[in-house]
N, C-alpha and C positions, 0 to 999 in steps of 0.2 A: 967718737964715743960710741961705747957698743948700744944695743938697744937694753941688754936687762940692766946695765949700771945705770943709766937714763930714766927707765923706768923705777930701780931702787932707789938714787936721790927723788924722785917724784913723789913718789908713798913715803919715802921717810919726812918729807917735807910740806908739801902742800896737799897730798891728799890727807896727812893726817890733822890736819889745821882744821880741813874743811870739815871731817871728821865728828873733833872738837865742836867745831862752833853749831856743825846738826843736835851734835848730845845737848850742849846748852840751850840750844832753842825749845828743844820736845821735855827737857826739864824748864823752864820757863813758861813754856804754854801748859804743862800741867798743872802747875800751882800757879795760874791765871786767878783773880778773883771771881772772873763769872764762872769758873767750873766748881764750885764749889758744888752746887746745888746737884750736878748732873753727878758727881761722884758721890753724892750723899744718897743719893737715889739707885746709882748702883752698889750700894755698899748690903742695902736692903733686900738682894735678892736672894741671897744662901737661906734668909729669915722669913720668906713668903711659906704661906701652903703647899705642901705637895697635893697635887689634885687637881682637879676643877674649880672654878670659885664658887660658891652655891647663886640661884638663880634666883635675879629680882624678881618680885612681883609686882605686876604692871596691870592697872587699873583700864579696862575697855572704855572706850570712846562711847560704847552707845548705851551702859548703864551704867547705874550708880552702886557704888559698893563692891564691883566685882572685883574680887582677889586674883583670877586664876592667869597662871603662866602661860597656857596658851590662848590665844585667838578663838576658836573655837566650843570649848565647853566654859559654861557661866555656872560661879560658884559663889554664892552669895554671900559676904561677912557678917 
């Protein structure tokens, strides 16, 4: 038997089974029940902000009331 008619019953046969049964798997594991959440979460990204996110303000450790975003200057609320 020559080698390319070898290699065509090959692919017409079992590589295309194996093929087959990859598409089934990677359709299978998509609509898995735990991926719900992770596809619902990426579903949400065309809908975020363009930008930056705006910046917490985070209260200093060594007074009370302080509002400001950086460490260094205190701005009292």
């Amino acid at each position: 038997m020559e080698t390319y008619s070898f290699l065509r019953e090959l692919a017409d046969s079992w590589v295309l089974l194996a093929m087959f049964g990859f598409f089934v798997c990677v359709i299978l594991w998509a609509f898995r029940p735990g991926g719900s959440a992770t596809y619902d979460e990426i579903a949400q990204i065309p809908l975020l902000r363009d930008g930056p996110m705006p910046q917490q303000k985070k209260k200093c450790a060594d007074c009370k009331g302080c509002t400001s975003t950086k460490g260094a200057s205190h701005v009292e609320a």
